[in-house]
LUMVEX-541047 format. One line per field, with one value per residue (C-alpha): residue number from 1; residue in one letter; x negated, y negated, z. Coordinates in steps of 0.05 Angstrom, whole numbers, plus 5000, padded with zeros to 4 digits. Example, Ala and Ser with C-alpha at 12.3 -4.5 7.8 and 13.67 -1.06 7.14 Angstrom:
2
i <- c(1, 2)
aa <- c(A, S)
east <- c(4754, 4727)
north <- c(5090, 5021)
up <- c(5156, 5143)
END
This chain:
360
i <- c(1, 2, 3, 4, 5, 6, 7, 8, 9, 10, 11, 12, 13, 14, 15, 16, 17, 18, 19, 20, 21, 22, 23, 24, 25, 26, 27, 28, 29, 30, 31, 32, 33, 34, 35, 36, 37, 38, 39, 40, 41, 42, 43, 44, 45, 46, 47, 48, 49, 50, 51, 52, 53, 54, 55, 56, 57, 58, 59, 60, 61, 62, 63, 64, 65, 66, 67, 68, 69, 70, 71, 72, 73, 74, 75, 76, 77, 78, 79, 80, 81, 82, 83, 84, 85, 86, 87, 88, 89, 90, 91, 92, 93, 94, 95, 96, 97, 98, 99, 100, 101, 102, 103, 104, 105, 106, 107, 108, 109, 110, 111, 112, 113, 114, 115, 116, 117, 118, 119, 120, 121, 122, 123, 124, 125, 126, 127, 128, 129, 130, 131, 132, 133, 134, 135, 136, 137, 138, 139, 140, 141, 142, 143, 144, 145, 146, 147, 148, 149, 150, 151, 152, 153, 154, 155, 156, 157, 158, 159, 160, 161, 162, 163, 164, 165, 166, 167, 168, 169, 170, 171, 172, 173, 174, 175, 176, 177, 178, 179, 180, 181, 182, 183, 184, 185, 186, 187, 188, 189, 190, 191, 192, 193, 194, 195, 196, 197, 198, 199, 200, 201, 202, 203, 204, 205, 206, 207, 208, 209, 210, 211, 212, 213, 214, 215, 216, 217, 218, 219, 220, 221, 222, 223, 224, 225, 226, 227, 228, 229, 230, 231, 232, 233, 234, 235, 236, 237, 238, 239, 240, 241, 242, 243, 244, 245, 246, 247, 248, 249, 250, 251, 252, 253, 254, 255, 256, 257, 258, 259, 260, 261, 262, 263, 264, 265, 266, 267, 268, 269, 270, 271, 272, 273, 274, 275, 276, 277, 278, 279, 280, 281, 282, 283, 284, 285, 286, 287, 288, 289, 290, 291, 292, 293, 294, 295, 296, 297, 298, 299, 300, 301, 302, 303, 304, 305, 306, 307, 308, 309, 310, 311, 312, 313, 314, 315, 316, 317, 318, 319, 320, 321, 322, 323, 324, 325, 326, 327, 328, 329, 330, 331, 332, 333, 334, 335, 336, 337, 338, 339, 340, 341, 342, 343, 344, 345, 346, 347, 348, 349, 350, 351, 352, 353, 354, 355, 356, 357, 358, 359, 360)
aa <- c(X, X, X, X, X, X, X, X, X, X, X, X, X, X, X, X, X, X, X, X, X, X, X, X, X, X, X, X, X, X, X, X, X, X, X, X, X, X, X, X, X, X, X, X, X, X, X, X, X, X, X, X, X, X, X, X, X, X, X, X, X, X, X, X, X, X, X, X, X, X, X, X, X, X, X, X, X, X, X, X, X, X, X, X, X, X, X, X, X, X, X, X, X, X, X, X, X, X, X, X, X, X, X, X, X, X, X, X, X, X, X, X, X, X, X, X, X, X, X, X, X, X, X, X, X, X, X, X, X, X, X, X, X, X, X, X, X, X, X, X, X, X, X, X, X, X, X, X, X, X, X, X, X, X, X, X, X, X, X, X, X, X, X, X, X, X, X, X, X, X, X, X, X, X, X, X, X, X, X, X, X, X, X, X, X, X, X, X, X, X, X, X, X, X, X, X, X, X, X, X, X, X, X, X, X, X, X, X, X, X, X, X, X, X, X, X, X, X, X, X, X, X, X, X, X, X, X, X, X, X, X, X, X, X, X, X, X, X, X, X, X, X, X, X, X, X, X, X, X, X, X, X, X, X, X, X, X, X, X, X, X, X, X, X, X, X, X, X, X, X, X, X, X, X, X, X, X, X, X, X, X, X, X, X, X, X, X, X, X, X, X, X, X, X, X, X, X, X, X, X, X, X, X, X, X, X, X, X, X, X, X, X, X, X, X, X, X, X, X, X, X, X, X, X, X, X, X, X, X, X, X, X, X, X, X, X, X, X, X, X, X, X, X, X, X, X, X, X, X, X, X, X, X, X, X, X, X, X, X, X)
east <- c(5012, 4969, 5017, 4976, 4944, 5014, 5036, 4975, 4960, 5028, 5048, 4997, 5017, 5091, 5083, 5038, 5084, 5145, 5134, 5148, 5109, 5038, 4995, 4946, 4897, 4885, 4864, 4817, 4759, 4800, 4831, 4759, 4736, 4798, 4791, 4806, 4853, 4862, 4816, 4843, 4907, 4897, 4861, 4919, 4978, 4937, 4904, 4956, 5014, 4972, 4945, 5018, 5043, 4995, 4995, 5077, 5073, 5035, 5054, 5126, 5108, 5067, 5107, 5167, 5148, 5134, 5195, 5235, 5187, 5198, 5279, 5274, 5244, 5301, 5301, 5231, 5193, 5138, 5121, 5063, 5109, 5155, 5100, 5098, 5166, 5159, 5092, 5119, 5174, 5145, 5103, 5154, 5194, 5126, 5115, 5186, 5170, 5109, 5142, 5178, 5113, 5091, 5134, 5126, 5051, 5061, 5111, 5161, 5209, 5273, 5309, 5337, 5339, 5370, 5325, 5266, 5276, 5300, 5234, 5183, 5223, 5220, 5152, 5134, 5166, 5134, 5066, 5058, 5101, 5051, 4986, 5015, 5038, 4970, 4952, 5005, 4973, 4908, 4942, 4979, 4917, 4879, 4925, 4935, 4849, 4825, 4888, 4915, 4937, 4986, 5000, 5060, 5112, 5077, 5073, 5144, 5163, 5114, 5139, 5214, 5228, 5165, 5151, 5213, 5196, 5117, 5118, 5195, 5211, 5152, 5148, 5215, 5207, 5145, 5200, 5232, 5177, 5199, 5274, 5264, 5211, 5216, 5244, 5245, 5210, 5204, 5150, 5135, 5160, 5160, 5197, 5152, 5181, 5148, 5138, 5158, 5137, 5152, 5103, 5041, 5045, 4978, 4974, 5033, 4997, 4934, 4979, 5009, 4950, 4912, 4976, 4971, 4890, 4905, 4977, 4959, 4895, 4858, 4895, 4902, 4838, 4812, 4858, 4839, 4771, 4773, 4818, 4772, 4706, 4734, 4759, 4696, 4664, 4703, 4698, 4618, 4610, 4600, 4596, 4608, 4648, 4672, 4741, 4712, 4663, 4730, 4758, 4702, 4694, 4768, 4765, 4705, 4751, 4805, 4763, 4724, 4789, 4825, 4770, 4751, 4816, 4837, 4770, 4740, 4815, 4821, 4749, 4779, 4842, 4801, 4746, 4797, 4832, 4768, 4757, 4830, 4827, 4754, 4715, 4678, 4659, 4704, 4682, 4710, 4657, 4680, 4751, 4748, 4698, 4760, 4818, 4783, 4756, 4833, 4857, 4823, 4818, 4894, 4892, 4844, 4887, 4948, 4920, 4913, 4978, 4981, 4924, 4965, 5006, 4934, 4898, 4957, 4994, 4970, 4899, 4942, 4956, 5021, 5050, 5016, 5048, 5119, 5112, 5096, 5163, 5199, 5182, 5187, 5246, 5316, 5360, 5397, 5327, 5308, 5307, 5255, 5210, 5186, 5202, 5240, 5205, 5241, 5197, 5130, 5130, 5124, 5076, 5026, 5035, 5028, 4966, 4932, 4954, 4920, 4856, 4848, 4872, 4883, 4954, 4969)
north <- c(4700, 4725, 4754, 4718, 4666, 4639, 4639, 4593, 4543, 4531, 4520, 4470, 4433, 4430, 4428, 4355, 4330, 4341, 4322, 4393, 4385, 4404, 4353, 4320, 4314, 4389, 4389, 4324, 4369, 4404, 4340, 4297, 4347, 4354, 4425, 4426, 4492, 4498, 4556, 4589, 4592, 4602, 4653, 4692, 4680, 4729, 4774, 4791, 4800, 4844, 4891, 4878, 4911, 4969, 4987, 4988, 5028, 5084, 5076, 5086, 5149, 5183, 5170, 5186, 5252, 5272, 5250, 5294, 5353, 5345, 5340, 5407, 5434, 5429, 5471, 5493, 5423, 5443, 5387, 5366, 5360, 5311, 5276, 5263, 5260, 5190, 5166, 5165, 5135, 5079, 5069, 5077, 5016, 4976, 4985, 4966, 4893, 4873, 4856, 4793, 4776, 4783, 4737, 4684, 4686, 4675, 4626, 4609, 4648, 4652, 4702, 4664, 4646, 4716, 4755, 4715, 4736, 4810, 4817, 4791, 4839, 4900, 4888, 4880, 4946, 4989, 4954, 4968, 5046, 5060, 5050, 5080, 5149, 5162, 5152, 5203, 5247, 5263, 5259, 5314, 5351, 5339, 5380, 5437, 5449, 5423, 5458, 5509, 5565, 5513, 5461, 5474, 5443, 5377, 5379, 5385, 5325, 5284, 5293, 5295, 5247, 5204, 5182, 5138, 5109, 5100, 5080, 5060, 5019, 4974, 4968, 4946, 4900, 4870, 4842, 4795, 4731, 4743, 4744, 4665, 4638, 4660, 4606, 4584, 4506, 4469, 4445, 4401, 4446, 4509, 4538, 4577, 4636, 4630, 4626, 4564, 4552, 4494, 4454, 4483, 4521, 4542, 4579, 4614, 4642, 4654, 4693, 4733, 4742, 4776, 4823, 4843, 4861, 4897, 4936, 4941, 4964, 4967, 5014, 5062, 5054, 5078, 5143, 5161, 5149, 5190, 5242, 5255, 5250, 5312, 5350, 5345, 5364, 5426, 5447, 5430, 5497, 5564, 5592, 5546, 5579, 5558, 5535, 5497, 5463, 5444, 5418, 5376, 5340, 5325, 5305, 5243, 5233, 5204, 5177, 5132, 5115, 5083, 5043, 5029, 5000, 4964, 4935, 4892, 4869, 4850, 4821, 4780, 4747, 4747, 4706, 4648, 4648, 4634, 4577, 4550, 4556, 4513, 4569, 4569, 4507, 4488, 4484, 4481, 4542, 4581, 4575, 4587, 4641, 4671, 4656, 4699, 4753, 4758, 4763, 4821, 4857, 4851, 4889, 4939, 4945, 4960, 5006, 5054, 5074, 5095, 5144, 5173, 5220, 5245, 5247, 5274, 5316, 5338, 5360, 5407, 5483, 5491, 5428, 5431, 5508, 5472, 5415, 5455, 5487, 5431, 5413, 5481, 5506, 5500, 5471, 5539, 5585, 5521, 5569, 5610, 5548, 5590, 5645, 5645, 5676, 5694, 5689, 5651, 5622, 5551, 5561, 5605, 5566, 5489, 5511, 5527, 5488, 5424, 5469, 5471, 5407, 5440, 5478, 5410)
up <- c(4821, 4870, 4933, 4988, 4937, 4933, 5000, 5023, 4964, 4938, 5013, 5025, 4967, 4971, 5043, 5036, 4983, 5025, 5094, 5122, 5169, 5155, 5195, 5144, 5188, 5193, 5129, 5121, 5087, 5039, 5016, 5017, 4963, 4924, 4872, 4807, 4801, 4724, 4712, 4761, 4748, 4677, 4700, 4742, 4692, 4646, 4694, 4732, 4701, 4653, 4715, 4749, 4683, 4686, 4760, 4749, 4688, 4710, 4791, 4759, 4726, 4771, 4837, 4797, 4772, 4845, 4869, 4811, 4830, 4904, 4886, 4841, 4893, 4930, 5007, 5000, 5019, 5062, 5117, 5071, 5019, 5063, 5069, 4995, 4988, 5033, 5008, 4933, 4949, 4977, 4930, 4873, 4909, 4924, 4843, 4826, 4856, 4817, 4746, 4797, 4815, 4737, 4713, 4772, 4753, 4684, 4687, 4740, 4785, 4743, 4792, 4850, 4922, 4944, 4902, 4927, 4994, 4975, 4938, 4993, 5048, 4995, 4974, 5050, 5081, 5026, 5024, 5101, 5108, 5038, 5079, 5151, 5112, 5094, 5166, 5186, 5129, 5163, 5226, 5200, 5166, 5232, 5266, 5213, 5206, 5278, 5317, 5268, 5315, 5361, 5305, 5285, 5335, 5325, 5264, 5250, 5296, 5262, 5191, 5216, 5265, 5288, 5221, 5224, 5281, 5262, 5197, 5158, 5231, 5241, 5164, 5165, 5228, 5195, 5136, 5190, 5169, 5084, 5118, 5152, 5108, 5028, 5002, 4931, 4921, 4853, 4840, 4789, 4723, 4755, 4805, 4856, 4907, 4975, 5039, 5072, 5138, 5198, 5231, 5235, 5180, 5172, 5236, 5220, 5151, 5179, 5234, 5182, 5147, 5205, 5217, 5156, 5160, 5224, 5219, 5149, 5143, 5209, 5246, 5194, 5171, 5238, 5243, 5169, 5177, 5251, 5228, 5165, 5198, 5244, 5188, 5159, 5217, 5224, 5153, 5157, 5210, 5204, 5127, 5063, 5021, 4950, 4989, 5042, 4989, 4954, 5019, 5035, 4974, 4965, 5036, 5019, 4960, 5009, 5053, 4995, 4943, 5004, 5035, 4967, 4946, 5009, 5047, 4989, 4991, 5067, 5073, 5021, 5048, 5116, 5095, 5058, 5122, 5166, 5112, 5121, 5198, 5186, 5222, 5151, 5122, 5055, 4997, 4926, 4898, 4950, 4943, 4871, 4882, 4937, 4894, 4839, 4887, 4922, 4853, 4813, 4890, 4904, 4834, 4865, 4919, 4890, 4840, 4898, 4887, 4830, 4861, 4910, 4869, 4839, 4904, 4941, 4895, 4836, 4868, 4899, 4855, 4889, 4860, 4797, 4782, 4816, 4768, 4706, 4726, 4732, 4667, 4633, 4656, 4644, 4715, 4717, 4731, 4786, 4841, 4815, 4827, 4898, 4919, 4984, 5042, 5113, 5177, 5178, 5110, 5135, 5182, 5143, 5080, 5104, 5152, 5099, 5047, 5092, 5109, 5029, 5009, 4947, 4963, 4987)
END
């Protein structure tokens, strides 16, 4: 089932049938026009554990090949290649959770209280660090084109040490609401893993739900967008070369896959919330009309990383000649992979690997 489909409708239900608190009152106009939801859960237990199934598949194979790349490189990880180093394996655990969420939409949760909970946090922390790496990305590429010459000391302490504290920490403080409210609930012949919350419920969700627009998308949204828009800038003066050409059309790539994947997404989940809050009038069209829009977006969504290791690896020559290595040669000639330079290797190499985006 749908991630934030099931935290809201099968919490309203349970939550009415229960007495856990949900004042009924709250939601007099959803209940005077009661919905018939048949279609569209039909409609979810084959869509998405189908696109669930794909989005693991080839998320699985593509974050995983970077990750064994990245490990054969062994000591000759450039910053941008930390960088990929944490963005694939985020997404490689974010992947690993959607066959859970395959089954539950196709039939019922079959794998626990414990793993109900260990499933929301792990799906969380990866979901959020995912979305703030690429942030720290053109951060990162920001500094390498717009301040090449002195970019280097900040650089390194944003790939080594403030990247922990701006991405895995609040990603992993975020988890704290899955730790105190994923809960499993049967209902009726299923059983459902969800979030479960006290009185009030609804403002809690629709709390969540805004978090998630902002921390999640939002914010680095903005520094993409900002950090992109400067590059571009930058790259746009003096001659156009071949190169810069190059640079500026991978650049727009970026820019357009992840505010292609995630805002259709957000506006989404922000409008249904607006309709449960009663800031937009209910209706049944429009909740089936959202239910189905959250659905096949979510999928849009979460497709975007399975992009990642395209757009930000294997654009790049340097990792396409490592990989090809990898792959072609025996674990005895692995340090041939690079060859090992003394003195300003990192620094020439990574400045203009970002200035390219195609070394990187």
């Amino acid at each position: 089932m749908s991630y934030f489909e099931h935290v809201v409708h099968e919490d309203e239900f349970n939550s009415s049938e229960s007495g856990s608190g949900f004042d009924h009152t709250d939601f007099e106009v959803i209940l005077e026009e009661p919905c018939n939801r048949e279609f569209s859960s039909e409609f979810q237990k084959i869509f998405l554990p189908t696109v669930y199934g794909i989005i693991f598949i080839l998320g699985t194979i593509g974050n995983g090949l970077v990750i064994a790349v990245m490990g054969y490189q062994e000591k000759s990880k450039t910053m941008t290649d930390k960088y990929r180093l944490h963005l694939s394996v985020a997404d490689l655990l974010f992947v690993v959770t959607l066959p859970f969420w395959a089954v539950d939409a196709a039939s019922s949760w079959y794998f626990g209280g414990f793993l109900c909970v260990f499933v929301h946090a792990i799906y969380t922390v990866n979901l959020y660090s995912s979305v703030l790496i690429l942030a720290f990305i053109s951060l990162d590429r920001y500094l390498a084109v717009v301040h090449a010459t002195n970019s280097q000391a900040p650089r390194k302490l944003l790939a080594e040490k403030v990247i922990y504290l701006g991405v895995w920490l609040p990603a992993a403080l975020l988890t704290v609401p899955d730790l105190v409210f994923a809960k499993t609930r049967e209902t009726g012949s299923r059983i459902t893993c969800m979030h479960i919350y006290p009185e009030n419920g609804f403002i809690w969700m629709a709390a969540f739900r805004f978090q998630h627009i902002f921390v999640g998308f939002v914010i680095p949204g903005l520094i993409i967008l900002t950090c992109y828009c400067i590059i571009i800038v930058k790259l746009s003066r003096g001659s156009t070369g071949q190169q810069k050409r190059k640079a500026l059309k991978t650049t727009v790539i970026l820019i357009l896959c992840f505010f292609s994947c995630w805002l259709p997404y957000c506006v989404g989940i922000f409008v249904d919330t607006l309709m449960i809050l009663n800031v937009i009038p209910y209706s049944c069209d429009l909740e089936h009309r959202l239910q189905t829009w959250i659905s096949i977006t979510e999928a849009l969504a979460y497709f975007h990383c399975c992009l990642n290791p395209i757009l930000y690896a294997f654009l790049g020559v340097k990792f396409k000649k490592s990989a090809r290595n990898a792959l072609t040669t025996s674990r005895g000639s692995s340090l041939k992979i690079l060859p090992k330079k003394k003195g300003g290797h990192s620094s020439v190499s990574t400045e203009s690997e970002s200035s390219s985006f195609h070394s990187s």
